[in-house]
C-alpha positions in Angstrom: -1.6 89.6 -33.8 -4.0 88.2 -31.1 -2.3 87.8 -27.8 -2.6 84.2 -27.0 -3.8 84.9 -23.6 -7.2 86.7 -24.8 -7.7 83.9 -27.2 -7.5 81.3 -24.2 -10.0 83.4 -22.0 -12.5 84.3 -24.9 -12.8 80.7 -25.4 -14.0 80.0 -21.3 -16.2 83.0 -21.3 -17.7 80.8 -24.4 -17.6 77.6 -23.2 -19.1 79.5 -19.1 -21.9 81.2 -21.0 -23.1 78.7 -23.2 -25.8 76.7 -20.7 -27.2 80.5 -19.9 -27.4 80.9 -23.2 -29.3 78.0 -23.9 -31.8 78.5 -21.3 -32.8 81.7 -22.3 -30.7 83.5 -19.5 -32.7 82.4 -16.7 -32.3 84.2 -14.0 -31.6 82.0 -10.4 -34.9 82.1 -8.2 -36.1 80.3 -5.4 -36.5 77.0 -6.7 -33.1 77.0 -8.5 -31.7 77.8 -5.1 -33.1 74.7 -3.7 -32.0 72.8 -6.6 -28.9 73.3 -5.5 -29.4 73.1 -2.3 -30.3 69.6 -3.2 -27.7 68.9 -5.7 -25.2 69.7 -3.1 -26.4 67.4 -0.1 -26.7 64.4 -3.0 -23.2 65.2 -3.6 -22.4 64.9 -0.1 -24.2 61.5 0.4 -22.4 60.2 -2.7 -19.5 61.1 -1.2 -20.4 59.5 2.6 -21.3 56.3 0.1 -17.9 56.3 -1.5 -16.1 56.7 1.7 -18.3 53.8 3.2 -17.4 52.0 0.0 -13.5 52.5 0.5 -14.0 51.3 4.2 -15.3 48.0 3.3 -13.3 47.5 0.3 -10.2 47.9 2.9 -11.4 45.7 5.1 -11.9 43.0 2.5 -8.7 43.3 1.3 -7.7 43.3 4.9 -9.4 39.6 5.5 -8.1 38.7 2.1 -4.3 39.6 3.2 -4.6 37.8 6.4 -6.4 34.7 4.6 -3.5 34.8 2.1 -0.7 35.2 4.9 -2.0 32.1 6.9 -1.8 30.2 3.9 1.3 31.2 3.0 2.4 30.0 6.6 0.3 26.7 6.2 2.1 26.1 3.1 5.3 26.9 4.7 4.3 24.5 7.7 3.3 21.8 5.3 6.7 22.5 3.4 8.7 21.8 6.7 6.9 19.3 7.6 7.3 17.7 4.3 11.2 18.5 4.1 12.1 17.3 7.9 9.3 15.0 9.3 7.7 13.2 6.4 9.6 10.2 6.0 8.4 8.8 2.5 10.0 10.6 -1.0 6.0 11.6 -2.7 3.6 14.4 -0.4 1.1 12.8 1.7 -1.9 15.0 -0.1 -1.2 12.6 -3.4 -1.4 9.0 -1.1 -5.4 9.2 -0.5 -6.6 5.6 -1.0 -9.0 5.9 -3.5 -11.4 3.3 -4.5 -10.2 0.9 -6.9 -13.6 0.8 -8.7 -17.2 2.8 -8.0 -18.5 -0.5 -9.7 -20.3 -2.3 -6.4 -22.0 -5.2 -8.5 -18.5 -6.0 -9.6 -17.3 -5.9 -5.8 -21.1 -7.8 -4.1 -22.0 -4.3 -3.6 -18.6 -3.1 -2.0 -16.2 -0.4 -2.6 -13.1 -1.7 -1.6 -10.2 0.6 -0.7 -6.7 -0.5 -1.1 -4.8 -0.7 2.2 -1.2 0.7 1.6 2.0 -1.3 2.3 5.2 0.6 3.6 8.3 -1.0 4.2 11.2 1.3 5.9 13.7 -1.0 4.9 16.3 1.2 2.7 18.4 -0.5 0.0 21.7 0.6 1.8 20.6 -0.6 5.4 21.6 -4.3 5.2 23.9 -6.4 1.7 20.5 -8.6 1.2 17.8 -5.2 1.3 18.1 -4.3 -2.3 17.1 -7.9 -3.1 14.5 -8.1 -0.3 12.8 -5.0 -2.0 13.2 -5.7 -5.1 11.2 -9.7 -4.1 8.6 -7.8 -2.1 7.7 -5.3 -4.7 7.6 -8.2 -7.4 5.4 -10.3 -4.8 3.0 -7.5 -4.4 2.5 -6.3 -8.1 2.1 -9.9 -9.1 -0.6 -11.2 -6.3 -2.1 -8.1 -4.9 -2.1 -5.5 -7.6 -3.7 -2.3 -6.9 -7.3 -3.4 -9.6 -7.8 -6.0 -7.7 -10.4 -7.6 -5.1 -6.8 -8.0 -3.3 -5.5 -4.5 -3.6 -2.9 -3.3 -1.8 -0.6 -0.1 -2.9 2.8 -0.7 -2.5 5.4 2.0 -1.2 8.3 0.2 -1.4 11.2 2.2 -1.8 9.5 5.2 -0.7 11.4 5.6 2.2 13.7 8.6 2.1 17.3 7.7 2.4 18.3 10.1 5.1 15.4 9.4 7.4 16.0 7.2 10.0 13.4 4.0 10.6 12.3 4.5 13.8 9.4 5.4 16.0 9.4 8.8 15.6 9.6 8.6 11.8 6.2 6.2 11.9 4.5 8.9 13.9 5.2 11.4 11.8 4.2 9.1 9.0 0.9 8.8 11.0 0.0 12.3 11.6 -0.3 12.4 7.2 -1.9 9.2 6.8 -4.2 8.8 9.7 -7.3 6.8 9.0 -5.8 5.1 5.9 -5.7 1.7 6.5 -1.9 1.0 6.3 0.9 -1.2 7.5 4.4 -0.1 7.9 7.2 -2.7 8.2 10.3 -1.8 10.2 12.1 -3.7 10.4 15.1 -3.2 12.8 19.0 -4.8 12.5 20.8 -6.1 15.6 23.8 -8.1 17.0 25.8 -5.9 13.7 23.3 -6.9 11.5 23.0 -10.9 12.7 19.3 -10.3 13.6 16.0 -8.8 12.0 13.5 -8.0 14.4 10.0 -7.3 12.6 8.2 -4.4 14.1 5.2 -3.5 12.5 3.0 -0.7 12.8 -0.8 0.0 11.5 -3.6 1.6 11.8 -7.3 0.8 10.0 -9.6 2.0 7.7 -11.3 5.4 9.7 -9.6 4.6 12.8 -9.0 6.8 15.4 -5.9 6.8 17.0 -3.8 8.9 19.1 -0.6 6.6 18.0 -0.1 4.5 15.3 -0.3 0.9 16.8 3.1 -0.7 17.0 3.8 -4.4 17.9 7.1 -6.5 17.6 6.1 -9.7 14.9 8.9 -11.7 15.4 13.1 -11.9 15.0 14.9 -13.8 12.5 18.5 -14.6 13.6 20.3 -14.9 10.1 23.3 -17.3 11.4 21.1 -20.3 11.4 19.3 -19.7 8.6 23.5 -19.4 6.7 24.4 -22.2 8.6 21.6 -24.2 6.8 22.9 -22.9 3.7 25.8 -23.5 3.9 25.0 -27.5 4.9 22.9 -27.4 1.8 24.9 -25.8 -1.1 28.1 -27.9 0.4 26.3 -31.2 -0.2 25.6 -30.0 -3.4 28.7 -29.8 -4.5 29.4 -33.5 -2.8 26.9 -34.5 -5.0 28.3 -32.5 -8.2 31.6 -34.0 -8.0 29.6 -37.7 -7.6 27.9 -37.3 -10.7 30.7 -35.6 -12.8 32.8 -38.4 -11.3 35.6 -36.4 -10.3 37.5 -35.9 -6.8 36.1 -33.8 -4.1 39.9 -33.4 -3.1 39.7 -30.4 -6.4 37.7 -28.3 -3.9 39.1 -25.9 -1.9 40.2 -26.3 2.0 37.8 -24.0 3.2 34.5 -26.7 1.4 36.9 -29.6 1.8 36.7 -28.5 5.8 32.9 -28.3 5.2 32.7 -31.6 3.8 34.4 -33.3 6.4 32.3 -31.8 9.3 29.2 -33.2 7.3 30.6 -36.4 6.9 31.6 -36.9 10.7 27.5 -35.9 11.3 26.6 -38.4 9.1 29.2 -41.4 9.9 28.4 -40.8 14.0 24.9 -40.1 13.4 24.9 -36.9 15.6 21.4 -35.6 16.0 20.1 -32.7 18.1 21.9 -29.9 19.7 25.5 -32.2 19.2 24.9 -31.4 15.5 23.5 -28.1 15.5 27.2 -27.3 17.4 28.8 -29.2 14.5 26.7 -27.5 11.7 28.1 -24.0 13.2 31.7 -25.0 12.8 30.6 -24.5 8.9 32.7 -21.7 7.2 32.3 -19.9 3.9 33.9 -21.1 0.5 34.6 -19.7 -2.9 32.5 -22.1 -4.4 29.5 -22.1 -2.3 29.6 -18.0 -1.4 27.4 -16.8 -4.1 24.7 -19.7 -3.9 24.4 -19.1 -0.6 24.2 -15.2 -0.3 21.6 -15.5 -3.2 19.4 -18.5 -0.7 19.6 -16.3 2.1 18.4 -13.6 0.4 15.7 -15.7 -1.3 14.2 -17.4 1.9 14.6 -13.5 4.0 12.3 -11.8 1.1 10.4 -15.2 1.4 9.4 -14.3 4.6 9.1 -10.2 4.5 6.7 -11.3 1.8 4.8 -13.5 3.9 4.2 -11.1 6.2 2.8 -8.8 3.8 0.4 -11.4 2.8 -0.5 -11.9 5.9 -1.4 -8.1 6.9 -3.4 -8.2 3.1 -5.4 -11.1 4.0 -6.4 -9.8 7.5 -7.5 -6.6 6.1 -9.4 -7.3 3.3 -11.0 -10.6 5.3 -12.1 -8.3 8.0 -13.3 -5.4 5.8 -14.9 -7.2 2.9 -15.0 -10.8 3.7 -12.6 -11.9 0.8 -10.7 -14.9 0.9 -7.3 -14.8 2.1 -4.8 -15.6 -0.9 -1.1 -16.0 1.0 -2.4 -19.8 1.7 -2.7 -20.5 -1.8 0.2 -18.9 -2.7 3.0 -20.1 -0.3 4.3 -22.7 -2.9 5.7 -19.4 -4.7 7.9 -18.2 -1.3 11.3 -19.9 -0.9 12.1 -21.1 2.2 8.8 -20.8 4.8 8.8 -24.4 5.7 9.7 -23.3 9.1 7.2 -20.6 9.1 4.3 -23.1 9.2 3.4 -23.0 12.6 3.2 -19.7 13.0 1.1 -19.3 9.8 -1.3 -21.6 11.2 -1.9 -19.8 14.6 -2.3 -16.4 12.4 -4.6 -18.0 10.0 -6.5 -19.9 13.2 -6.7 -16.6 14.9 -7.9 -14.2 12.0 -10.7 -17.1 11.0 -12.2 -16.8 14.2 -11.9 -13.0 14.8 -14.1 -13.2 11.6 -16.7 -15.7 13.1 -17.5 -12.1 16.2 -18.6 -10.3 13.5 -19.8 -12.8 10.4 -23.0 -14.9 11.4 -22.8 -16.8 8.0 -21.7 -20.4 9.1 -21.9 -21.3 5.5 -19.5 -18.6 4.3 -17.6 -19.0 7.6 -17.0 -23.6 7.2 -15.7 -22.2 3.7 -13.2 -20.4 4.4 -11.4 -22.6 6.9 -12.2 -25.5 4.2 -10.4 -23.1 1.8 -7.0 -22.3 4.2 -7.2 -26.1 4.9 -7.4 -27.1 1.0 -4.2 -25.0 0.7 -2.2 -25.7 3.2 -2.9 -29.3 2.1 -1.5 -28.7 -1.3 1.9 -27.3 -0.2 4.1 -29.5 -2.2 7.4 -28.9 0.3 7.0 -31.1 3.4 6.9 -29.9 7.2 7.3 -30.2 10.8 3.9 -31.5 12.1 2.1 -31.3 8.9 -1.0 -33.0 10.2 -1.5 -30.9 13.1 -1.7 -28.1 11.5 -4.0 -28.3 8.7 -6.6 -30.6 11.2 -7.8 -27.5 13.1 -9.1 -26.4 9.8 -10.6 -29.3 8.7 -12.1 -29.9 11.9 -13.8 -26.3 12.3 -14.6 -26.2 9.3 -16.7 -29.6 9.1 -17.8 -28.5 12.4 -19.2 -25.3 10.9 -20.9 -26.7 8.0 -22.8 -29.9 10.3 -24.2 -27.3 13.0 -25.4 -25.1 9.6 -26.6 -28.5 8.8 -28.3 -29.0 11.7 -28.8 -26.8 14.2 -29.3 -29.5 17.6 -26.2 -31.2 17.7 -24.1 -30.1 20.5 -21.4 -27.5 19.3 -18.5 -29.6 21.7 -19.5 -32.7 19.7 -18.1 -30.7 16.8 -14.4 -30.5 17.8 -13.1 -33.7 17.3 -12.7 -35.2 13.9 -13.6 -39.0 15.6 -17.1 -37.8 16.8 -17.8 -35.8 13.0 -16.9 -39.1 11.6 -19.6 -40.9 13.8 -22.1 -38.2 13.2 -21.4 -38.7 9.2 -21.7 -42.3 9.1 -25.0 -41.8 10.9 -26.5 -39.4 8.2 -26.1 -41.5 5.0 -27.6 -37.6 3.5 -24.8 -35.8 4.6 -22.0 -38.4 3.0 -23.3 -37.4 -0.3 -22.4 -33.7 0.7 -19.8 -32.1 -1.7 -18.4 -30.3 1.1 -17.8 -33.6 2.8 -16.6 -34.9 -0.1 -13.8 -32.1 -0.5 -13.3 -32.1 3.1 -12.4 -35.9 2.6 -10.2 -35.2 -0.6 -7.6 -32.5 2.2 -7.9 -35.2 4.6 -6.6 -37.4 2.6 -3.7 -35.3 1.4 -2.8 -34.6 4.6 -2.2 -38.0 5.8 -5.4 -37.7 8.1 -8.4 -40.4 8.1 -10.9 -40.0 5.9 -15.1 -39.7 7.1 -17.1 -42.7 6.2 
């Protein structure tokens, strides 16, 4: 037998002796000597190479570790912030306002970016705020959808449940939607939940801002606007039991109380502050409650609609010089007779903010015309009708005479009694058809006519 050891080392002998045998069994001289001399130091270097190698493959890995840790922190910062500061349900990094369209011939060579609409107003905050929300949402989707020359991007009902509305909230809000043009609405509840105040918070299109900017709109005291509920859906049922020809004496006491504070009003003819101190002896009744809770929550999302409109308007008149719409659309909001006046000083105010930075009287007499025209059309009436829509009229006939002709005197142009003078003195400019509409809202407005 052959000891398995020998056959092991016979077979490295072979495999040692195989290059010499090959060669011829060179013997090593000089220059093999230096070969390997050679051989050696290249080793060397390779191995200096691959240690230089190693040391910048650490110290990659080393800036790839820290890179990967202070994302991992950013991500756990964003994460915080998004779980305790951010006050809206979706991540601010999907609420970029996009351009509705990269079409500018469709848009007279604009791009127009939707401004974004935020209400704070939770469904559990106040009995009317589902309804209120639910109006507003409808109101926006159905006037100023997001494809439109219009567009605004509604977030209502965004607003987390457990976040409180209040300043800090709208800052934080801020610091993930800076130089977004957006409004926020938050309102506030007072007097156990008697009054609405309206603050409103904002900031523009690239602005730069170390706050958001915050003003206070207005308040809306909710007893007078039940009281005049009340007075209406109790005369209703007057009138119900007239034409069904029955008793009113059916009704309960609490409407039959009603009915007889109404008719003392009306017998005594009480007027001014002696009735509004009658009116608020008015009480709830079975048969009036749900009409009334269902006006009052009509005419309140009447008005948090208006106010969107209104913030709409300014920012897309301002940015892209588009027509304001909320004028032509009041007919649709229950219950804003009373805001008239103060729709007139916004609309007055935001028409000649535009006239500092638009040098196009033509464009500029238009608009007022247009604000005028619909204001004229409101089908519901109100206090001081006239008044109100003559500003517009005025400027904007005012407007379109100077463009007319540039030498008359700019203070001739602010009375309606001196236009008329100028018109009848240019038999040209009668045959205008911007005099000729500008007679047509005169005339609807219960204001003399030109000519």
């Amino acid at each position: 037998m052959i000891d398995p050891l020998t056959l092991w080392a016979g077979v490295m002998i072979s495999r040692l002796l195989a290059p010499v045998v090959k060669d011829g069994w060179k013997k090593i001289t000089n220059a093999d000597a230096k070969a390997e001399e050679k051989r050696i130091k290249e080793k060397q270097e390779e191995f200096q190479n691959k240690l230089e190698l190693q040391r910048m493959s650490h110290e990659q890995r080393l800036v790839e570790a820290q890179k990967a840790h202070e994302y991992a922190l950013d991500l756990w910062q964003q994460k915080t912030y998004y779980e305790r500061c951010w006050p809206l349900r979706n991540p601010f990094e999907m609420q970029i306002c996009e351009p509705i369209s990269n079409d500018k011939s469709y848009f007279d060579n604009n791009i127009i970016v939707p401004c974004r609409l935020i209400s704070s107003l939770k469904d559990k905050d106040h009995p009317f705020a589902r309804t209120i929300n639910g109006n507003l949402s409808s109101f926006i989707v159905n006037f100023y959808p997001t494809n439109s020359v219009h567009a605004v991007v509604s977030e209502i009902g965004a607003w987390k449940d457990d976040v409180p509305s209040n300043d800090a909230s709208v800052n934080y809000l801020y610091a993930g939607l800076k130089k977004q043009p957006v409004m926020v609405l938050s309102p506030t509840l007072i007097n156990d939940g008697k009054t609405f105040i309206f603050k409103v918070w904002s900031w523009g299109l690239g602005e730069e801002l170390n706050y958001p900017a915050g003003f206070e709109f207005g308040r809306l005291e909710l007893k007078p606007l039940y009281i005049k509920a009340v007075y209406e859906e109790t005369l209703s049922m007057v009138k119900l039991a007239q034409d069904m020809n029955y008793a009113t004496n059916l009704y309960s006491k609490k409407l039959l109380h009603n009915i007889s504070i109404i008719k003392e009003i009306q017998d005594k003819g009480v007027t001014g502050e002696e009735k509004a101190k009658m009116l608020s002896f008015l009480d709830e009744a079975p048969e009036i409650n749900e009409a009334v809770k269902v006006k009052m929550e009509s005419t309140i999302s009447g008005i948090f609609c208006c106010m969107a409109g209104m913030y709409a308007d300014a920012y897309h008149l301002l940015e892209y010089k588009t027509l304001p719409k909320l004028p032509s659309i009041l007919h649709t909001l229950p219950g804003i007779e009373f805001m008239m006046p103060s729709l007139k000083d916004y609309y007055y105010t935001l028409l000649n903010s535009l006239e500092i930075i638009e040098s196009d009287k033509t464009l500029l007499s238009q608009m007022y015309l247009d604000v005028a025209c619909a204001f004229s059309r409101l089908k519901f009436s109100f206090v001081n009708r006239e008044n109100i829509i003559e500003p517009f009229a005025t400027k904007a006939l005012g407007l379109f005479i100077k463009n007319w002709d540039q030498t008359i005197d700019d203070e001739n142009l602010k009375d309606l009694d001196v236009i008329d003078v100028i018109v009848k003195s240019n038999p040209d400019l009668q045959d205008e058809e911007f005099i000729q509409e500008a007679n047509e809202i005169l005339e609807r407005s219960r204001l003399k006519r030109l000519c």
